[in-house]
C-alpha positions in Angstrom: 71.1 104.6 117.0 74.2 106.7 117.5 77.6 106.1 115.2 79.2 104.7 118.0 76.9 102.3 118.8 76.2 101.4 115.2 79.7 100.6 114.3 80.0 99.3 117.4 77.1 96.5 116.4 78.4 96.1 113.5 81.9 95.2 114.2 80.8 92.7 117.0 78.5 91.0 114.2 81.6 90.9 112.1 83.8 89.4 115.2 80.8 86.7 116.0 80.3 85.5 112.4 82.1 82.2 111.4 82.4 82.3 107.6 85.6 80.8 106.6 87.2 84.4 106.2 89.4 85.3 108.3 89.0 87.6 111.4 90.9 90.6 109.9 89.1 90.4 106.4 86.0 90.4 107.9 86.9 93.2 110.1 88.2 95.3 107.2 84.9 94.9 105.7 83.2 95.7 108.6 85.0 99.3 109.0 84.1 99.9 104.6 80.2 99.4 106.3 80.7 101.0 109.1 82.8 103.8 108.9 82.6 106.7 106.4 85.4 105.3 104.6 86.2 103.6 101.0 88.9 100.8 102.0 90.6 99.4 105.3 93.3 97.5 106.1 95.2 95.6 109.0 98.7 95.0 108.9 100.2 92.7 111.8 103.7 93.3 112.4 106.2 92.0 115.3 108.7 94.8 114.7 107.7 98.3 113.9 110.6 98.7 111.8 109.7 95.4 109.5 107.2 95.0 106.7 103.9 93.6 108.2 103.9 89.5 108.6 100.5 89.6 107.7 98.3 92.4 105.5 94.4 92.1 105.2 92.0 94.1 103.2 88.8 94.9 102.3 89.4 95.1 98.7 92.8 95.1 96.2 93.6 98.7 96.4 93.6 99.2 99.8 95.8 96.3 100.2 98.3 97.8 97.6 98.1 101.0 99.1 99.3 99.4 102.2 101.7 97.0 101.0 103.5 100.4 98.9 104.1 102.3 102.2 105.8 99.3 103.9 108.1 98.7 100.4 108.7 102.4 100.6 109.2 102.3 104.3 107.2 105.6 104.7 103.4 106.9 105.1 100.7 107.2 107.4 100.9 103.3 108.6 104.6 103.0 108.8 104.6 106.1 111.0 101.5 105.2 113.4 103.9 101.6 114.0 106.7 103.8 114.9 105.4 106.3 116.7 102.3 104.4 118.6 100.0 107.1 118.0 97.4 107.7 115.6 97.7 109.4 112.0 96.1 111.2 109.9 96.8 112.2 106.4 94.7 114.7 104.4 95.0 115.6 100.7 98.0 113.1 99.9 97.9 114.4 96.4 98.6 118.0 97.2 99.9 119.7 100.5 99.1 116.6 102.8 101.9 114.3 100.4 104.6 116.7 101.2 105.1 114.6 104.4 106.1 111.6 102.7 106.8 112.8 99.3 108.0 109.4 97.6 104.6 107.5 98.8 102.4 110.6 97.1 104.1 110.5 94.0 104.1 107.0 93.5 100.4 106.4 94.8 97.9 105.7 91.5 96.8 108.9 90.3 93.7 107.3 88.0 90.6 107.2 89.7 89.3 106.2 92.3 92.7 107.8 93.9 93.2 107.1 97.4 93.6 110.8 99.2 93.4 110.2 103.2 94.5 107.7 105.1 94.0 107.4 109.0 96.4 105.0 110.8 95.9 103.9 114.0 98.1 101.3 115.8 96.8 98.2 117.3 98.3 97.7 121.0 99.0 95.2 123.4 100.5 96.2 126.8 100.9 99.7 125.1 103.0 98.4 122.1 102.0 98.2 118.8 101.4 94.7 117.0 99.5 96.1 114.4 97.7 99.1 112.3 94.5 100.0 111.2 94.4 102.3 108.5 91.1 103.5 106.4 91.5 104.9 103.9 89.5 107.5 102.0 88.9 109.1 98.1 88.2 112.8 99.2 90.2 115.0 101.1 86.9 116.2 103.4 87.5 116.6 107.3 86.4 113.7 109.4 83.5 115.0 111.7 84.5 114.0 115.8 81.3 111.5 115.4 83.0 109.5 112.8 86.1 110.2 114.6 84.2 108.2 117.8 83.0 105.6 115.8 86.9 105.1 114.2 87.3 104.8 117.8 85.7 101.8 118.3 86.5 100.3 115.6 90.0 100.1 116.3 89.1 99.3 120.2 87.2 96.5 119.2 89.4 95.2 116.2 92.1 95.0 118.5 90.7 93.2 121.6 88.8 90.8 118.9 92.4 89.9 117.4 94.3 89.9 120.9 91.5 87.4 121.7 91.9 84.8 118.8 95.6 85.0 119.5 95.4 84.0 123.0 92.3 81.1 122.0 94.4 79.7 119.6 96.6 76.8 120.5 99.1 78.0 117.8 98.6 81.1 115.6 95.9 81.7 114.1 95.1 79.5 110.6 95.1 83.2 109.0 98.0 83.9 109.4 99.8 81.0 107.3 98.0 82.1 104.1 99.6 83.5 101.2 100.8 86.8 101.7 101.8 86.3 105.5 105.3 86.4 104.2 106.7 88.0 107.7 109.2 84.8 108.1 110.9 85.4 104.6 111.2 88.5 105.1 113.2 88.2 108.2 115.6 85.0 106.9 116.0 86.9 103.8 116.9 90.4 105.9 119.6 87.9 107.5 121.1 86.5 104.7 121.1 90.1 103.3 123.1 91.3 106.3 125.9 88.1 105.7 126.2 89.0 101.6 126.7 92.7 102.4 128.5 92.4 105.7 125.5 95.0 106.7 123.3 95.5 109.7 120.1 94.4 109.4 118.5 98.0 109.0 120.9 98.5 105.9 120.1 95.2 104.5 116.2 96.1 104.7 116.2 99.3 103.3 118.1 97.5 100.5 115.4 95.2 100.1 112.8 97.8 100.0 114.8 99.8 97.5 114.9 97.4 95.2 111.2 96.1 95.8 110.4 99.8 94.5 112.3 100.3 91.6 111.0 96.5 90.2 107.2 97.3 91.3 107.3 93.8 93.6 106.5 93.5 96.7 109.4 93.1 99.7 107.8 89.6 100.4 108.3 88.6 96.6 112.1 89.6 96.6 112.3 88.0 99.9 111.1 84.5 98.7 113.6 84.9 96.2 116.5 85.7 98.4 115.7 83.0 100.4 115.6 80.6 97.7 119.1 81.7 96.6 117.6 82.7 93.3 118.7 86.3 94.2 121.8 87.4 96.2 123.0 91.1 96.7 126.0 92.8 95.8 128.3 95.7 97.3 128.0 97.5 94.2 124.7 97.7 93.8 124.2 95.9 91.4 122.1 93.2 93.0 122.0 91.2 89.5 122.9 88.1 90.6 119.9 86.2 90.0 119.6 82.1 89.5 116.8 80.9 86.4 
């Protein structure tokens, strides 16, 4: 049986298979079996510029890997969202990290580090709504079979979740889980934008900023914005938090 059509198997098990896990995870897990890769990831996203609403994984460090580039607002994923094409990013740790130097330096250097990451967008009607990223501990090449297989992967990760969108009288269960924190995120861009009298990109990259220098995630801080137990200031100081 050829990559292609063993991923493709694979994947379509993955797709027909009604666990109680949700589509994404299951397709995450599916690439990790798949694919020559050590982690995946799917982060589902309405705006290219946002952090994801949703983030799945196949295990906690790809999932932090991900979640660190949109709180950075730079990396492999972010770019394949903006840009609508795939990406590839060897040797993070050396020459490949010179791209986004922030994200390499702040990636964990113990073992099992994560040195390549391939991001490919999730389309529908040729815009992105998502990204795909696998992620690998070795720097080595992908060969253009495993390159094929990624292929398919993503082709049938993306018609299997345009598919439960469209079945679904509302959205998707999945999505309301802990960790799809896409709506916070957006109320507390807003009320951002009223406390600094900013636009909205400034009041995001604020929000990332300070997700990075406290190690928390954006959705964390956004939770608290929203709950007015955080407000920002003009001078930086954003140290007006409630108990």
């Amino acid at each position: 049986m050829s990559e292609q059509a063993r991923t493709g198997r694979i994947l379509a098990d993955a797709v027909a298979r009604e666990d109680g896990t949700p589509l994404p995870d299951r397709l995450c897990a599916a690439c990790v079996e798949a694919l020559p890769v050590a982690g995946a990831a799917i982060a589902l996203t309405g705006d290219h510029d946002a952090p994801p609403h949703a983030l799945f994984a196949s295990d906690g460090a790809a999932a932090s890997a991900e979640e660190l580039q949109f709180t950075l607002g730079e990396g492999p994923s972010v770019e394949a969202l903006r840009t609508g094409r795939p990406v590839l990013a060897y040797d993070l740790a050396g020459p490949g990290g010179d791209r986004w130097p922030v994200l390499a330096s702040t990636l964990p250097s113990a073992p099992p580090r994560i040195a390549t990451i391939l991001a490919s967008p999730l389309r529908l009607h040729g815009s992105p709504f998502g990204v795909l990223s696998l992620h690998r501990h070795h720097g080595a090449p992908f060969r253009q079979e495993d390159l094929a297989a990624v292929r398919i992967a993503v082709d049938t990760s993306t018609l299997a979740l345009i598919a439960a969108f469209e079945e679904a009288p509302g959205l998707p269960s999945w999505l309301d889980r802990p960790g799809a924190d896409g709506v916070e995120v957006d109320q507390a861009v807003g009320m951002i934008m009223v406390q600094l009298d900013a636009p909205a990109d400034t009041a995001l990259a604020r929000l990332r900023a300070k997700a990075f220098t406290e190690g928390a995630s954006v959705g964390d801080l956004a939770r608290e914005v929203v709950a007015r137990r955080l407000r920002f200031t003009d001078d930086r100081t954003d140290n007006d938090r409630q108990p």
